[in-house]
C-alpha positions as a Markdown table, in Angstrom:
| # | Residue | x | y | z |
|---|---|---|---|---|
| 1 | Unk | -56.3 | 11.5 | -62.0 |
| 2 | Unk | -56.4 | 10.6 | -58.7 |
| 3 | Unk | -56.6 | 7.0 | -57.7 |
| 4 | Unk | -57.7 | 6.7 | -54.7 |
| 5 | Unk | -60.6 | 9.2 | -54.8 |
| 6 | Unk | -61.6 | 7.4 | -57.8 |
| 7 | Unk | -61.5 | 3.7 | -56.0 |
| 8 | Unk | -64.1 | 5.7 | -52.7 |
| 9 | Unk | -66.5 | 7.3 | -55.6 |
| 10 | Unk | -66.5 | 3.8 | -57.2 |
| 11 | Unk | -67.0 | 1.7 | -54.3 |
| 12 | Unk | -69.9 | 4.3 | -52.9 |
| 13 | Unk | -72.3 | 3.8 | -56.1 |
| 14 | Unk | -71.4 | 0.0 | -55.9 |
| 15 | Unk | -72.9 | 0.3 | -51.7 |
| 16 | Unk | -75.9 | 2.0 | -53.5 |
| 17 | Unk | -76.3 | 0.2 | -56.1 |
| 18 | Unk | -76.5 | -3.1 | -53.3 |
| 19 | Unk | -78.9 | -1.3 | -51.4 |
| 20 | Unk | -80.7 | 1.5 | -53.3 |
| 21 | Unk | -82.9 | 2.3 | -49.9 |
| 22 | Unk | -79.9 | 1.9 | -47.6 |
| 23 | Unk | -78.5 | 5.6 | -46.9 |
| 24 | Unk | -74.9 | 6.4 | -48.2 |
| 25 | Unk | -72.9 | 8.6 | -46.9 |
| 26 | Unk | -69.4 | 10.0 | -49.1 |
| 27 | Unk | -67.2 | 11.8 | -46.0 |
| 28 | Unk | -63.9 | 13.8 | -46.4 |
| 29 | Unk | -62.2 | 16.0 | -44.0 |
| 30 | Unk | -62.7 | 19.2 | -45.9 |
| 31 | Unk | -64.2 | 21.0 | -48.9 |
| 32 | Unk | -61.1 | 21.5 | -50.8 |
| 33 | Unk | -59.5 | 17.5 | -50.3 |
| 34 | Unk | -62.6 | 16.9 | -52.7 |
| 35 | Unk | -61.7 | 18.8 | -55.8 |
| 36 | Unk | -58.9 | 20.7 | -57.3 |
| 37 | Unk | -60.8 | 23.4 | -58.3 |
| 38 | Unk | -64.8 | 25.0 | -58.6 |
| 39 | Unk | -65.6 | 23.5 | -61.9 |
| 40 | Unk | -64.5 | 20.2 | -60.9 |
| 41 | Unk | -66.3 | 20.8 | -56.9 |
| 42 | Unk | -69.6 | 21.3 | -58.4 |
| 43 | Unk | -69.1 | 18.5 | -61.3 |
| 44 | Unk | -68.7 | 15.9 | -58.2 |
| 45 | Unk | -71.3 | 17.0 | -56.0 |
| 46 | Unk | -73.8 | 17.1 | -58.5 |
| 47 | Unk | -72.7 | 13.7 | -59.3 |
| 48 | Unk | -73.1 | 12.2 | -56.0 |
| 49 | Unk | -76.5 | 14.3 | -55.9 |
| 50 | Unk | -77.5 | 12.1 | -58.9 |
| 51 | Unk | -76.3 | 8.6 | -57.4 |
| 52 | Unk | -78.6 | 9.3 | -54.5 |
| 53 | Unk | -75.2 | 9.3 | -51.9 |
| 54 | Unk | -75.4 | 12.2 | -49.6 |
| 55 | Unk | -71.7 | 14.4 | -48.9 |
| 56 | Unk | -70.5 | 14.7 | -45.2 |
| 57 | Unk | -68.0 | 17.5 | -44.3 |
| 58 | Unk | -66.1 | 17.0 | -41.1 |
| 59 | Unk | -64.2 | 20.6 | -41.1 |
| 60 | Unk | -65.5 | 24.0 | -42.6 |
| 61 | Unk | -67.9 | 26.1 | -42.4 |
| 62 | Unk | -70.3 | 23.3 | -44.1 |
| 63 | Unk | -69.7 | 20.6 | -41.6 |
| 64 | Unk | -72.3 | 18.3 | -41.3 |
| 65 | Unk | -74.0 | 16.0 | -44.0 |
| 66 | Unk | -74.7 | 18.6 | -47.3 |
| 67 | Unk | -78.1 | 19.9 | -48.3 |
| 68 | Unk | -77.7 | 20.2 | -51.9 |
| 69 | Unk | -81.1 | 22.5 | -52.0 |
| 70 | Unk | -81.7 | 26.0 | -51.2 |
| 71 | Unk | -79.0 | 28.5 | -49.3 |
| 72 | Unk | -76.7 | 25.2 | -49.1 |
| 73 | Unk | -76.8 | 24.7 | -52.6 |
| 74 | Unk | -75.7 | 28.8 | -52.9 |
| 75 | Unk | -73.4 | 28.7 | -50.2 |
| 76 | Unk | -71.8 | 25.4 | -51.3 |
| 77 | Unk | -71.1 | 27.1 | -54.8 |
| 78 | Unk | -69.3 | 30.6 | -52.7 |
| 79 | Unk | -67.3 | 28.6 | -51.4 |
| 80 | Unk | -66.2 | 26.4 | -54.0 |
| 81 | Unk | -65.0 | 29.6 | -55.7 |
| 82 | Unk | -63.1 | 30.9 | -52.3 |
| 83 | Unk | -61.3 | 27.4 | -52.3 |
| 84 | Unk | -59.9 | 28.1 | -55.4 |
| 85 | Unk | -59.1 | 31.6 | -54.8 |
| 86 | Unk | -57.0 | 30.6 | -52.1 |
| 87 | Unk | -55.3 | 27.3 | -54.1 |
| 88 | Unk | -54.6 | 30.0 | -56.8 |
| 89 | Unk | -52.7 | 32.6 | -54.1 |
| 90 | Unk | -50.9 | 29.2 | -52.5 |
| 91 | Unk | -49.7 | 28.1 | -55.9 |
| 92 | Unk | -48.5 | 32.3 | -56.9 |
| 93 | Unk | -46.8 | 32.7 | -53.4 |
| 94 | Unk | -45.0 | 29.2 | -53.9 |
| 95 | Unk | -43.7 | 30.3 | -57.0 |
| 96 | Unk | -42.9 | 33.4 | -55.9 |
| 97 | Unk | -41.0 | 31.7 | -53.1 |
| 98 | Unk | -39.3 | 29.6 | -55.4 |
| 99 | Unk | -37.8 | 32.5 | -57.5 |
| 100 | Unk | -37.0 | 34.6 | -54.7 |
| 101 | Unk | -34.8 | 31.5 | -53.3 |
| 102 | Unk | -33.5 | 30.8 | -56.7 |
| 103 | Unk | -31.9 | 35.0 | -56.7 |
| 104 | Unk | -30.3 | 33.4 | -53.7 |
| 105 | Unk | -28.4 | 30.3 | -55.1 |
| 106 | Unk | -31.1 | 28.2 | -53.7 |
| 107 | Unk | -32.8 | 25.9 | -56.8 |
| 108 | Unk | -34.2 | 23.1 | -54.5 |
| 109 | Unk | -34.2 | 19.9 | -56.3 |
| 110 | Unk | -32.4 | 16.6 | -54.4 |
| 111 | Unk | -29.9 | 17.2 | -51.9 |
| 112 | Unk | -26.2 | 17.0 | -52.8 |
| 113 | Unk | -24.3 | 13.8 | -52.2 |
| 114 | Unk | -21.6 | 16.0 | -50.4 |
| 115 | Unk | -22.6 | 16.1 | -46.8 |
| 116 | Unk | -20.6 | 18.2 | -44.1 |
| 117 | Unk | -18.8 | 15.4 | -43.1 |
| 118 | Unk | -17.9 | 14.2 | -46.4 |
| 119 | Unk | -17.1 | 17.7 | -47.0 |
| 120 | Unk | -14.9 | 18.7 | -43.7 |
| 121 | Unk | -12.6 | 15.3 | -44.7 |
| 122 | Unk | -12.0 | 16.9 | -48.4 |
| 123 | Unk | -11.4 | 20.2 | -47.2 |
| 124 | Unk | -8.6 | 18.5 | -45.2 |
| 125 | Unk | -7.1 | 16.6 | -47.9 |
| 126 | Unk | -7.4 | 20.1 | -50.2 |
| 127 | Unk | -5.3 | 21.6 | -47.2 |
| 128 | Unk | -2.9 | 19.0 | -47.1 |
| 129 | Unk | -2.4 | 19.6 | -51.5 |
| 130 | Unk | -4.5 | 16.3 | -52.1 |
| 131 | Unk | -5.7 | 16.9 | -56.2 |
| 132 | Unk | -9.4 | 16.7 | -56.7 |
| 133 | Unk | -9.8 | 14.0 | -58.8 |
| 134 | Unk | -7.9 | 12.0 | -55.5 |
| 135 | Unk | -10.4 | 13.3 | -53.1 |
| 136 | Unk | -13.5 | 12.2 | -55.1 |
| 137 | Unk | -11.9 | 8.8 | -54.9 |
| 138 | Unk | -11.7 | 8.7 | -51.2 |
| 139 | Unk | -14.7 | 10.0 | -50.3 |
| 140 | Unk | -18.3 | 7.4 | -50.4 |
| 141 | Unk | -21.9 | 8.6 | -51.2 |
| 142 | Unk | -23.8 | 7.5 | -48.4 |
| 143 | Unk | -27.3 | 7.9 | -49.4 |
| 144 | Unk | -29.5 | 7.5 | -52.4 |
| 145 | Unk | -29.2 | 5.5 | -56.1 |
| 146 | Unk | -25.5 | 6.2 | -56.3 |
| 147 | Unk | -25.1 | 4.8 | -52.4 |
| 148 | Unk | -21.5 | 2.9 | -51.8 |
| 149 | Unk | -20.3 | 4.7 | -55.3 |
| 150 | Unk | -17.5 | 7.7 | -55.1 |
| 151 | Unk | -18.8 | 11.1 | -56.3 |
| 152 | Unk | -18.0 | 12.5 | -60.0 |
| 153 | Unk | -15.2 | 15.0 | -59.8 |
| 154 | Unk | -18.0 | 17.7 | -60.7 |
| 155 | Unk | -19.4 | 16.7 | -57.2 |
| 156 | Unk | -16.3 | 17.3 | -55.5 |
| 157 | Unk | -15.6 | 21.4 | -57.1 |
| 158 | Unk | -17.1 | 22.2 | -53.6 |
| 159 | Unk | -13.9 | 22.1 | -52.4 |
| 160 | Unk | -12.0 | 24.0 | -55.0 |
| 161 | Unk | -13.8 | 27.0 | -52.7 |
| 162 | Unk | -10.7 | 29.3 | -51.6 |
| 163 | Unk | -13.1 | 32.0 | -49.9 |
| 164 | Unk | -16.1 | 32.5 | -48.4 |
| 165 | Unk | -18.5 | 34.8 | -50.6 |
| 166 | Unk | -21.6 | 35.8 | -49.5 |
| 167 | Unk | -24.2 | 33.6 | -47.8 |
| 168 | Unk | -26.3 | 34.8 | -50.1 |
| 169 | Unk | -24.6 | 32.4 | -52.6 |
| 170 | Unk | -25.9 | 29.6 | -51.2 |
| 171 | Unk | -23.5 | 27.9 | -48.5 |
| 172 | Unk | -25.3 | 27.8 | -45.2 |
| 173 | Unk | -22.5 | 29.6 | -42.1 |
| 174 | Unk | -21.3 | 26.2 | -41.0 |
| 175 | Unk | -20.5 | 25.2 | -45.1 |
| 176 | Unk | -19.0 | 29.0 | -45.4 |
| 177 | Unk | -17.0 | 28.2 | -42.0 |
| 178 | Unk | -15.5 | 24.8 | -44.3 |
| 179 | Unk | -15.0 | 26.5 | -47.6 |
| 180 | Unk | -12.7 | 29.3 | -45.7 |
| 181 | Unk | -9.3 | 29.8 | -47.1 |
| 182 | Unk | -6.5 | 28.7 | -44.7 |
| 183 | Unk | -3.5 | 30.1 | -47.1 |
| 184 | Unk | -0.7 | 28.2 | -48.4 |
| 185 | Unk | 2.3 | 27.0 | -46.7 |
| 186 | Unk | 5.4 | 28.0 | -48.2 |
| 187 | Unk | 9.0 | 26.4 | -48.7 |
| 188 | Unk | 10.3 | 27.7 | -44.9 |
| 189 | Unk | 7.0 | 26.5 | -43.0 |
| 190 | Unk | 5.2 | 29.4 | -43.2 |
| 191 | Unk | 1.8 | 30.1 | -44.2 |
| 192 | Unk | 0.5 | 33.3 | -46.0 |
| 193 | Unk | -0.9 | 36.3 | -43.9 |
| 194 | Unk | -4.4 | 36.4 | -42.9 |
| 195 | Unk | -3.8 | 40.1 | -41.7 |
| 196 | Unk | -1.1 | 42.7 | -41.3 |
| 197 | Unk | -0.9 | 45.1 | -37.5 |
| 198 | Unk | 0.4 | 48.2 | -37.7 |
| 199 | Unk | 1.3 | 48.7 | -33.8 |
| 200 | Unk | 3.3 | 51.8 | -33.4 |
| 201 | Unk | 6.6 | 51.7 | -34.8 |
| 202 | Unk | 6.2 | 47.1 | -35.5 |
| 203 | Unk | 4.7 | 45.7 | -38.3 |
| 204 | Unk | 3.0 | 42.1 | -36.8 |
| 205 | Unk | 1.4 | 39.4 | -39.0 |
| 206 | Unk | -1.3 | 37.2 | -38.2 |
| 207 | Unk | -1.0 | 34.0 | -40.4 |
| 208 | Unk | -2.4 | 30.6 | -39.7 |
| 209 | Unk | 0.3 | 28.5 | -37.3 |
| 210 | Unk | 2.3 | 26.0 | -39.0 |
| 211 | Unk | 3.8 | 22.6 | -37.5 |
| 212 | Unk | 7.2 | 24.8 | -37.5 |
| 213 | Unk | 5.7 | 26.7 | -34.8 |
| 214 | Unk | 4.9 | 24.5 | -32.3 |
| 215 | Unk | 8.2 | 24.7 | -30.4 |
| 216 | Unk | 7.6 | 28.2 | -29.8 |
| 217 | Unk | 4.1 | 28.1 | -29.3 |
| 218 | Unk | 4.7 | 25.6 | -26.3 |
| 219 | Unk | 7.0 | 28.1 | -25.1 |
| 220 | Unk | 4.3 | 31.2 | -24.9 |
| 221 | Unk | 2.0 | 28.5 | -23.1 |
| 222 | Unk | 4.7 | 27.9 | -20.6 |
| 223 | Unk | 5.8 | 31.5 | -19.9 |
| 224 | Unk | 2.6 | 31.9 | -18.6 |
| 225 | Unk | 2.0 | 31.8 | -14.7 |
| 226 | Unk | -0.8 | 29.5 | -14.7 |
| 227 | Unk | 0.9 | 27.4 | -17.7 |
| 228 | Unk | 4.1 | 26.3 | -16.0 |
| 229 | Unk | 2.7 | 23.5 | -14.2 |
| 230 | Unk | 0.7 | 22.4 | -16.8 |
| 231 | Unk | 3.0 | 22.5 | -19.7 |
| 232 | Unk | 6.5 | 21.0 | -21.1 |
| 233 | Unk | 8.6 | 22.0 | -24.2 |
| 234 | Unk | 12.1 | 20.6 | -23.7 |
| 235 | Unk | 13.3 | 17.7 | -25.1 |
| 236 | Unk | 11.5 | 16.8 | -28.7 |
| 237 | Unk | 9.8 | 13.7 | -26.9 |
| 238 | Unk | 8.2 | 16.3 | -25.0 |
| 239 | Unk | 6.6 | 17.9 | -28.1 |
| 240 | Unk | 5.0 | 14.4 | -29.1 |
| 241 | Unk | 1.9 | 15.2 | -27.4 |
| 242 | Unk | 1.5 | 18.6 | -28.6 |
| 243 | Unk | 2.3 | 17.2 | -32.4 |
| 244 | Unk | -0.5 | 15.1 | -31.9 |
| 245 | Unk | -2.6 | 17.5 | -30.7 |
| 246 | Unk | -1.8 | 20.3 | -33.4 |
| 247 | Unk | -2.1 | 17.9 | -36.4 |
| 248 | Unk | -5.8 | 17.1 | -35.2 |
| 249 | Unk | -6.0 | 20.9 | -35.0 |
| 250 | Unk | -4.8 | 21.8 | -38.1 |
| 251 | Unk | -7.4 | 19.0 | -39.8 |
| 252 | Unk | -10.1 | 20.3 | -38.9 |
| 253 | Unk | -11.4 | 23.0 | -40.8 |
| 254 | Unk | -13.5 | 23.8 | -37.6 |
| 255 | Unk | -10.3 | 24.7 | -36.0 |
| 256 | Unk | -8.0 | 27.8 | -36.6 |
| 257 | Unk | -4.8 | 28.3 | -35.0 |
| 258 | Unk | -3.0 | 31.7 | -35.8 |
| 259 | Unk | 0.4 | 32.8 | -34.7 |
| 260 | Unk | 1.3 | 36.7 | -34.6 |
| 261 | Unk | 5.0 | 37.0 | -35.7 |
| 262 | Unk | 7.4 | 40.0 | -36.0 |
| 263 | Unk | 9.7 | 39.1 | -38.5 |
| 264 | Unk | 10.3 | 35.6 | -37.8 |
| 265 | Unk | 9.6 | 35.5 | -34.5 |
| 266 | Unk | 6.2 | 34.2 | -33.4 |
| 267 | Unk | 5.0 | 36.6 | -30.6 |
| 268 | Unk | 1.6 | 35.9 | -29.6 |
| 269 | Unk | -1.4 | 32.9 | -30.7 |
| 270 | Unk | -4.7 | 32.8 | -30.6 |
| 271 | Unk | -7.4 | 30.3 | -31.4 |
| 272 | Unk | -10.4 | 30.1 | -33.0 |
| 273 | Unk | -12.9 | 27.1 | -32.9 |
| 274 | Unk | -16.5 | 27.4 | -34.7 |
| 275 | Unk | -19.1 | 25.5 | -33.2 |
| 276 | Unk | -22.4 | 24.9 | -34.9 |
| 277 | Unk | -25.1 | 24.2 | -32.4 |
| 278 | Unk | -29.0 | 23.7 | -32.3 |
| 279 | Unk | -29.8 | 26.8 | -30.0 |
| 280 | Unk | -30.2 | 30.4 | -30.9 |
| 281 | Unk | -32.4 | 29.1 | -34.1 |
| 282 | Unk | -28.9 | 27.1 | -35.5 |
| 283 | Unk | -26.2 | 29.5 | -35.0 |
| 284 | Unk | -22.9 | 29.3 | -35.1 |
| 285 | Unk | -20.5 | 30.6 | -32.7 |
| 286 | Unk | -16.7 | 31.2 | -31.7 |
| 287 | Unk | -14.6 | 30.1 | -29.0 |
| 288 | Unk | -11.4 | 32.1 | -28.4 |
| 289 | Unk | -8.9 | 30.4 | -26.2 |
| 290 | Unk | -5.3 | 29.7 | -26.4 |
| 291 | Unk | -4.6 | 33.5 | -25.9 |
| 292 | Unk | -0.9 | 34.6 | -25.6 |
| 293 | Unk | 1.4 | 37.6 | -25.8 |
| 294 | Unk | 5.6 | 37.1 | -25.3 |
| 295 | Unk | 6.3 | 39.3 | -23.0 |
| 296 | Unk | 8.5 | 41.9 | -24.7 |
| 297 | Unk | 5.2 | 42.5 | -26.8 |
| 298 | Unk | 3.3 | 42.6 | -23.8 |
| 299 | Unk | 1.0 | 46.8 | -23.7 |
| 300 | Unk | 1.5 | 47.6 | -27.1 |
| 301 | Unk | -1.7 | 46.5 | -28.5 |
| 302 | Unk | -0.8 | 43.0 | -30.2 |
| 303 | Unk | -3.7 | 41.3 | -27.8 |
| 304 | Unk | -6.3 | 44.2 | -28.7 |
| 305 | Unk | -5.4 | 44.0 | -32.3 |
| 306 | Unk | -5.6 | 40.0 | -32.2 |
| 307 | Unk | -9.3 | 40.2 | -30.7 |
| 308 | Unk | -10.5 | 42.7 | -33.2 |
| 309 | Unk | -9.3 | 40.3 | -36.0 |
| 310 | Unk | -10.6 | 37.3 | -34.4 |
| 311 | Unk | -13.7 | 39.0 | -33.6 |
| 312 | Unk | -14.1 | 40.5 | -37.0 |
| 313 | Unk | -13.5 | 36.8 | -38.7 |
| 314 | Unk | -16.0 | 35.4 | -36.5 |
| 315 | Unk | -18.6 | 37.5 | -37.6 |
| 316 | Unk | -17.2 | 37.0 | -41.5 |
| 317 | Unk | -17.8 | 33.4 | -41.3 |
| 318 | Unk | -21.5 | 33.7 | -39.8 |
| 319 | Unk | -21.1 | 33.4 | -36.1 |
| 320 | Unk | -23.5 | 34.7 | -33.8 |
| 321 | Unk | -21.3 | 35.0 | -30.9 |
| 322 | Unk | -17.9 | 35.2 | -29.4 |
| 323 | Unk | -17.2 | 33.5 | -26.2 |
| 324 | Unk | -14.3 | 32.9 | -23.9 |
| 325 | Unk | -13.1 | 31.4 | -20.7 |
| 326 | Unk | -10.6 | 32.8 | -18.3 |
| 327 | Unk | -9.0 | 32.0 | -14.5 |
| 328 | Unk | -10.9 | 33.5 | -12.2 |
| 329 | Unk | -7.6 | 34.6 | -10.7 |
| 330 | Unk | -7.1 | 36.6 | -13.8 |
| 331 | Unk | -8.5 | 39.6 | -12.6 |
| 332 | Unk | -6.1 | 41.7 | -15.2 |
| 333 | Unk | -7.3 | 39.6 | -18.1 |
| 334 | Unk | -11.3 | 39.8 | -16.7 |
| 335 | Unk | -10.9 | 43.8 | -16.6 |
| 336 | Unk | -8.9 | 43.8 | -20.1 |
| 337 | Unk | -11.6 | 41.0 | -22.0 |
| 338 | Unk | -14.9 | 43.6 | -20.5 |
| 339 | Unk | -13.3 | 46.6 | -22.2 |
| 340 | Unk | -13.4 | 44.8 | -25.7 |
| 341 | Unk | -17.1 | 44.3 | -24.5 |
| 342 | Unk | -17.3 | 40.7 | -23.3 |
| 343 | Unk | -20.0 | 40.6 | -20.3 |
| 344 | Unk | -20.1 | 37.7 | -17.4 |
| 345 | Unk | -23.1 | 36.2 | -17.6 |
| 346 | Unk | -22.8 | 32.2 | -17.7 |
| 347 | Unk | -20.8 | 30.7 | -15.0 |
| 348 | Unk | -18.8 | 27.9 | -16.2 |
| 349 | Unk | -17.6 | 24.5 | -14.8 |
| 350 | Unk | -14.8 | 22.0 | -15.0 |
| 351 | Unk | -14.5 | 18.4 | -14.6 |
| 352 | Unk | -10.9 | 16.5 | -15.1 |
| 353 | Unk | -11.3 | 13.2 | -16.6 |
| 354 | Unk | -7.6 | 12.2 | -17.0 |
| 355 | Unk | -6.0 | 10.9 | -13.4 |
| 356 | Unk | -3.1 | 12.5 | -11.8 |
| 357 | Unk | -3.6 | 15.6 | -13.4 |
| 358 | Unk | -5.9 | 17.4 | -10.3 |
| 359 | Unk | -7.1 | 20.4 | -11.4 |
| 360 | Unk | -6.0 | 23.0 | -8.7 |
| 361 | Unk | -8.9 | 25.8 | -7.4 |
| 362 | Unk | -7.5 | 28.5 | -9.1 |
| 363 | Unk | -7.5 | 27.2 | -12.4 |
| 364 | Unk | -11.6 | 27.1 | -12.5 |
| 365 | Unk | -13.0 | 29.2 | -15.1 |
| 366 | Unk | -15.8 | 31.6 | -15.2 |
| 367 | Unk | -17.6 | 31.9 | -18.6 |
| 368 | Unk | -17.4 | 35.2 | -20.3 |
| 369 | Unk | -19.6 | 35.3 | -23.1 |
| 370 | Unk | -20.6 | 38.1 | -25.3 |
């Protein structure tokens, strides 16, 4: 049944009925918005034929006002029959789209009232050992019939992800990217290994940094030439801003902070930030920065064998690309970051916003992006 085709049909025999000598004329935009298939085409036009109201296509091969008799009569009838044919292989291909996406996790059906924001703030309170049926309660549905309401716990088993999978499971690289596993944190501060370096004659790990860390991860920043005017690690009121800066870090799953440690010793850091974006058809991509070796570890490998694992977990999690900046006065580092195959080509650009803190020449940064 449809309605409003119905109420047109109705009110053009009323027009003729008025005025049986006045023309009528019953217009659509193509052959096929008329019918939904042959049988019921032909059934129509023959009815209008009857009521004395003449058919106008504005699209098609038939476009113009319909001669029911002779070759358009034929030719109205071939392609009544085409029109289905081709609704017929629409409707197969559709299905067949719709199985092939359901092999691939993908059902269709209404969106899910977790959204990426709603899910990036449960991750956060899963990594900070916040129970399930807690997080549910903290979180709001923002659209549809259940708008204003907290989600059913079943809602929330999103977040009960500890790994990745396969994006063939249905997670899009950005949702992937949230579900990760960060490990666990144990009694001493420190979190399980996300990797284990075999350099030589040392064993190095690579787990996520921990706020037991930061003390010595403000010290690798300010060994470094560039970093001692720009950093500070020696009283604890000292550390307040980099406390502040590592707990935003270590909520957000976007964000991944790794120490290398031999023994108990943190060594070297690295850090990994995921950015979803609009360009290259949605991709997602890397930023390393943050990129230090203590200097006893310094030509053994650690800062090779960091970038391969950082490179390799970028493409894990989806990314299309790995980028990084570096001081243009790091001529070493520019020489070191092209052997692992990073290539120059953006040029990148720096504006302070935060007064007193001039950002001297040598500390602009060309964009080195893969």
């Amino acid at each position: 049944m449809r309605p409003e085709l119905e109420a047109a049909l109705k009110l053009a025999h009323q027009f003729k009925e008025a005025a049986p000598d006045t023309p009528v004329i019953f217009t659509v935009h193509e052959l096929k918005r008329l019918a939904r298939n042959a049988a019921e085409l032909m059934t129509l036009s023959a009815e209008l034929q009857a009521g004395g109201i003449q058919l106008e296509l504005l699209t098609g091969p038939l476009t113009g006002i319909y001669d029911p008799n002779g070759m358009g009569a034929m030719f109205f009838a071939v392609l009544a029959v085409v029109g289905q044919i081709e609704r017929n292989y629409i409707r197969e291909k559709t299905l067949e789209g719709q199985v092939s996406a359901a092999k691939k996790g993908n059902h269709g059906g209404r969106p899910k009232v977790i959204d990426d924001d709603m899910l990036t703030f449960a991750l956060a309170l899963k990594d900070k050992g916040v129970p399930v049926p807690e997080i549910a309660k903290k979180l709001t549905i923002k659209t549809g019939k259940n708008k204003d309401k907290h989600p059913s716990v079943a809602s929330t088993d999103l977040v009960r992800v500890t790994s990745p999978g396969d994006v063939a499971g249905g997670l899009s690289p950005f949702k992937i990217l949230l579900s990760a596993n960060h490990g666990s944190i144990d009694p001493r501060g420190r979190s399980t290994p996300l990797s284990t370096l075999s350099l030589g004659s040392s064993v190095l790990e690579l787990r996520r940094a921990t706020l037991h860390d930061l003390r010595a991860l403000v010290v690798l920043l300010a060994a470094d030439p560039l970093g001692r005017s720009r950093e500070s690690a020696i009283g604890d009121e000292d550390l307040l801003p980099y406390e502040r800066a590592f707990d935003a870090i270590d909520a957000d799953s976007a964000q991944l902070l790794v120490v290398a440690t031999a023994g108990t010793e943190v060594v070297g850091t690295i850090q990994l930030s995921f950015i979803p974006g609009l360009s290259r058809r949605g991709a997602l991509r890397a930023q390393i920065e943050g990129v230090r070796v203590h200097k006893n570890h310094r030509s053994h490998g650690l800062a090779a064998a960091m970038f391969t694992w950082a490179i390799d977990e970028a493409r894990r999690r989806g990314c299309a690309l790995v980028q990084l900046t570096t001081d243009k006065t790091r001529t070493d580092a520019h020489r070191f970051y092209e052997h692992l195959g990073f290539v120059a080509s953006h040029e990148g650009l720096k504006l302070q916003l935060l007064a007193g803190s001039p950002v001297p020449l040598s500390d602009r940064r060309s964009d080195q992006r893969r």
